[in-house]
C-alpha positions as CSV (number, residue, x, y, z in Angstrom):
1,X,52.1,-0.9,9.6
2,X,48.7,-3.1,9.4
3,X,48.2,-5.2,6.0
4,X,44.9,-6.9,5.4
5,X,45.1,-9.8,3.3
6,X,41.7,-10.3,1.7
7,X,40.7,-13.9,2.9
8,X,41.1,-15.7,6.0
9,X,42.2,-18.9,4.7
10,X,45.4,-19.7,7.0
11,X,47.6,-20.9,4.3
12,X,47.5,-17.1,2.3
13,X,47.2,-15.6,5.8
14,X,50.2,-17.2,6.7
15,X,51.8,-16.9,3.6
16,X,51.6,-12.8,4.1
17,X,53.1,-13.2,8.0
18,X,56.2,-14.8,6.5
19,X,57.1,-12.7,4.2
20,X,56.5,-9.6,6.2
21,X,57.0,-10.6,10.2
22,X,57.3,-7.2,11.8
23,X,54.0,-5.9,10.2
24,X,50.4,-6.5,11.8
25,X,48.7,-9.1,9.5
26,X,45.1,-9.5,9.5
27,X,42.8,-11.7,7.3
28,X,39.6,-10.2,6.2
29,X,36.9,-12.2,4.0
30,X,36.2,-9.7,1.0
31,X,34.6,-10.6,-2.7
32,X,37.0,-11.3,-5.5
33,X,34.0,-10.2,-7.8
34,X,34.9,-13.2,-10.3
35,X,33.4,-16.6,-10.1
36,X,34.3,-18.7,-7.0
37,X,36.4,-20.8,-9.0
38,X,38.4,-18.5,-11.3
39,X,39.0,-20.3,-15.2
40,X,41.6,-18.2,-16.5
41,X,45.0,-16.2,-15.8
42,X,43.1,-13.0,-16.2
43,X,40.4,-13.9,-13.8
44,X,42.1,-15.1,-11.4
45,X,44.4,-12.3,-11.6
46,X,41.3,-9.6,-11.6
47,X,40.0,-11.5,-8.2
48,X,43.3,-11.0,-6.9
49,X,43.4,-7.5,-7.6
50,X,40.1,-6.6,-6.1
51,X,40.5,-8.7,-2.8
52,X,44.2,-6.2,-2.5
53,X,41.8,-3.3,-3.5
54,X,39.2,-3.8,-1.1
55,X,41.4,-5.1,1.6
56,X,43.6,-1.3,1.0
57,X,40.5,0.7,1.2
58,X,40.1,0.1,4.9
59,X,40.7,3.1,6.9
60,X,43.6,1.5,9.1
61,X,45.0,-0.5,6.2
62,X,48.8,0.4,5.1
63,X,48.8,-2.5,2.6
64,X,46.4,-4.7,1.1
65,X,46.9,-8.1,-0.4
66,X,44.8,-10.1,-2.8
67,X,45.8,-14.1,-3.5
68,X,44.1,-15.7,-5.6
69,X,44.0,-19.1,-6.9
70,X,42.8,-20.6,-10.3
71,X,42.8,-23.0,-13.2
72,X,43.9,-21.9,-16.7
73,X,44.3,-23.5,-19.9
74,X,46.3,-24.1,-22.6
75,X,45.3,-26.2,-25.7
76,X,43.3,-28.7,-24.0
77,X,44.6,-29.0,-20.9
78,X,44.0,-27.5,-17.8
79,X,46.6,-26.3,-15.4
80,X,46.7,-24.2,-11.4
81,X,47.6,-20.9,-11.3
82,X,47.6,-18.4,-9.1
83,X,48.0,-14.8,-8.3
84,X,48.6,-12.2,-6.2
85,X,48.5,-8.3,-6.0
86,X,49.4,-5.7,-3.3
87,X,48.2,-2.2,-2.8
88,X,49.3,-0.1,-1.4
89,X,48.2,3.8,0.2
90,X,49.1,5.2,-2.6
91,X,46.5,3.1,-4.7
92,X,50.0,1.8,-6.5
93,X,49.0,-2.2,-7.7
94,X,51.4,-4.6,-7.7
95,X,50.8,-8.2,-9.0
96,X,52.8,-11.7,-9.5
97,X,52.0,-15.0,-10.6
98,X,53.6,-18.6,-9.0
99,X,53.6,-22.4,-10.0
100,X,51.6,-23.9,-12.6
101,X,51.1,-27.6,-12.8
102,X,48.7,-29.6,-15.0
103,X,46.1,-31.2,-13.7
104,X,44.9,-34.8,-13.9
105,X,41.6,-35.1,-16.4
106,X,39.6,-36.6,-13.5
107,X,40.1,-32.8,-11.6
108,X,39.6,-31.6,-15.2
109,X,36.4,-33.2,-15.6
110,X,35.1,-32.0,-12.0
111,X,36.1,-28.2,-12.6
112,X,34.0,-28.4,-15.5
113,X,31.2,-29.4,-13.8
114,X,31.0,-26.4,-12.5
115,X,32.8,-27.3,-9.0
116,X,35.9,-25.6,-7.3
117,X,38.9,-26.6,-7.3
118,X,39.1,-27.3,-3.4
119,X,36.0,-29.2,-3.3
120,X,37.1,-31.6,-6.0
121,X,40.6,-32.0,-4.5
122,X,38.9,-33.2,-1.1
123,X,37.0,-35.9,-3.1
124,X,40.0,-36.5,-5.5
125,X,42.6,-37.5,-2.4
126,X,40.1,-38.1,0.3
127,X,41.2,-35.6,2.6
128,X,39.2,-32.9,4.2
129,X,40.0,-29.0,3.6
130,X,42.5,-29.9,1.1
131,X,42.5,-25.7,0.4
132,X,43.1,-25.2,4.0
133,X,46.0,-27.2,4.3
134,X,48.5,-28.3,1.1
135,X,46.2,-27.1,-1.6
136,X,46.5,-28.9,-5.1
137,X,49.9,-28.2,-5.4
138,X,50.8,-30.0,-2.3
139,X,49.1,-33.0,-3.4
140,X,50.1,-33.2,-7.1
141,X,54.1,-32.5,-6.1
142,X,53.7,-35.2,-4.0
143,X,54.1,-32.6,-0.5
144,X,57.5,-31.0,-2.3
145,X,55.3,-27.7,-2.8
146,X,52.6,-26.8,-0.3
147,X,50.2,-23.9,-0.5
148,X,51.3,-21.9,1.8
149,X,54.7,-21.7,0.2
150,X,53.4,-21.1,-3.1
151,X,51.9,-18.4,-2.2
152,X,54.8,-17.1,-0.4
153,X,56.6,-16.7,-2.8
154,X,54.4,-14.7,-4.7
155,X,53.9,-12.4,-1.5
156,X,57.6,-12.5,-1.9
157,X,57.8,-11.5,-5.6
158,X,55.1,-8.7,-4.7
159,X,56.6,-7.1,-1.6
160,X,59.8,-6.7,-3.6
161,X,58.7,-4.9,-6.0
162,X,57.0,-2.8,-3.8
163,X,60.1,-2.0,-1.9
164,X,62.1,-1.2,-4.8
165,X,59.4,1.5,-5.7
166,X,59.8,3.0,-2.1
């Protein structure tokens, strides 16, 4: 069985391989048809969902899978999110959500400037790729919680709901 995960960034791509290691894993760059940096739940969770689409429409594709990550807020305050969705032949779309942490008014401050998330992170702790490596999360839990493993367990939460539909 082949899944395409709909970006090639190694921490979802990884994140996918973990949670199903007998399967073929490929990362594919596709549009999540939302803003490059998502600014709420249900945009984040519609880029998601098209990435998993677009990623399940290719011809050899058993299973696609969409992560996505975000900000959202609540009151005045902005937090991470992130989602994920798999679908599968069938067009069935599944979808689950992970960690939320707030986020410091200086990263606030950037993301309403109009920047994303992992551009202001690499200024924020002066560190290169931040996205590609522990992601906010990894940074603001102090390295407890990287991105790869957030992620993971959304793949987690989404392949088991597949399988209980099988």
């Amino acid at each position: 069985m082949k899944i395409y995960v709909g970006s090639q960034n190694p921490t979802k791509v990884e994140s996918v391989k973990h949670v199903f290691p007998d399967m073929e894993v490929v990362g594919m760059e596709v549009e999540s048809k939302v803003a490059a940096q998502p600014f709420s739940d249900e945009e984040t969770l519609e880029g998601a969902i098209n990435r998993a689409r677009e990623c399940a429409s290719q011809s050899k594709a058993h299973i696609g899978v969409g992560l996505e990550g975000g900000v959202m807020e609540i009151g005045d305050e902005l937090y991470l999110c992130n989602w994920g969705a798999l679908v599968d032949k069938k067009e069935n779309v599944y979808t689950a959500s992970g960690a939320r942490i707030l986020l410091p008014d200086e990263v606030k401050s950037g993301l309403e400037k109009g920047k994303e998330l992992g551009d202001v992170m690499d200024v924020y702790a002066d560190k290169h790729e931040v996205r590609k490596n522990e992601g906010a999360i990894g940074i603001f839990t102090n390295g407890l919680v990287q991105r790869e493993e957030m992620f993971t367990h959304v793949v987690k939460l989404l392949k088991g709901q597949w399988e209980y539909d099988q």
